[in-house]
C-alpha positions in Angstrom: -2.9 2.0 -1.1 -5.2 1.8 -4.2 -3.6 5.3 -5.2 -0.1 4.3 -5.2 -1.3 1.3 -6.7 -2.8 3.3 -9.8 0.0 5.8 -10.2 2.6 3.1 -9.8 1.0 1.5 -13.0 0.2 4.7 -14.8 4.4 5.7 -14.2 5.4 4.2 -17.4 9.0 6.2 -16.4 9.9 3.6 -13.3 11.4 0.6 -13.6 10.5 -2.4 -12.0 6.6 -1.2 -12.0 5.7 -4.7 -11.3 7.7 -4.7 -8.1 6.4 -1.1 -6.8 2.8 -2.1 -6.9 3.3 -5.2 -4.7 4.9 -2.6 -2.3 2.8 -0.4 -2.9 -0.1 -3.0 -1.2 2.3 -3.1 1.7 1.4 -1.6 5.2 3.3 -1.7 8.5 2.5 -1.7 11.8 -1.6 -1.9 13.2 -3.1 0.2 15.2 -6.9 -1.7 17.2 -10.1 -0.6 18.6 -12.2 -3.1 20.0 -15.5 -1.6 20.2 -17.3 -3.0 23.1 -14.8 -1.8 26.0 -13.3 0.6 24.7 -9.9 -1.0 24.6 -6.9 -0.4 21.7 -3.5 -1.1 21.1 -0.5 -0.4 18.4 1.0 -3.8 17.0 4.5 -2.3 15.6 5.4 -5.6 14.0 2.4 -6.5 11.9 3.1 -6.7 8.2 -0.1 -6.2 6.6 -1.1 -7.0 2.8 -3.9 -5.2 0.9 -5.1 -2.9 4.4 -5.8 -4.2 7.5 -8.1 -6.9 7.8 -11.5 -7.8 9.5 -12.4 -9.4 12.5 -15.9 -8.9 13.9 -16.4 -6.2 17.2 -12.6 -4.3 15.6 -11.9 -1.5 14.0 -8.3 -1.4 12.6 -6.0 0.7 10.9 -2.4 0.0 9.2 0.2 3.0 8.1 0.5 2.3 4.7 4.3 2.7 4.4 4.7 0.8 1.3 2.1 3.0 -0.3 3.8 6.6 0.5 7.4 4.9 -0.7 5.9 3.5 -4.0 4.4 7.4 -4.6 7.5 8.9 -3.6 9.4 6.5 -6.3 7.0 7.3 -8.6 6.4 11.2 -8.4 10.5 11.1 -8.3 10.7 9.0 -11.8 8.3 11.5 -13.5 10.0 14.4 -12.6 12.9 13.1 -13.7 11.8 12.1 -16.5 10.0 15.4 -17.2 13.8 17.5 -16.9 14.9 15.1 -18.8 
């Protein structure tokens, strides 16, 4: 997420920059471990801002979904602006 973040901002060739590093902070769906018994689960509504979260005795994980759009966007504006 702090990638996308960083090339979002450096990509002075896409517009709306402002916009594509708030998605870029976006992840979807959570994935939970809770250490003690073992147990886990996949929340696939959870819309999570700046990574996951803490809680204490969980490990958790998000897919960062907003982060590979927001690099896809930008790789795609500075090639085109590259052929250009």
């Amino acid at each position: 997420m702090v990638v996308a973040l960083i090339l979002v901002a450096a990509t002075r060739a896409l517009r709306f920059r402002v916009l594509w590093c708030l998605v870029s902070l976006i992840g979807v769906g959570a994935f939970w471990m809770e250490i003690d018994t073992g147990r886990w689960g996949f929340i696939p509504l959870a819309i999570n801002l700046l990574g996951p979260g803490h809680a204490a005795g969980f490990h958790k994980a998000v897919i960062p979904l907003g982060a590979v759009v927001a690099i896809v966007a930008a790789l795609r504006a500075r090639t085109a602006r590259a052929g250009s």
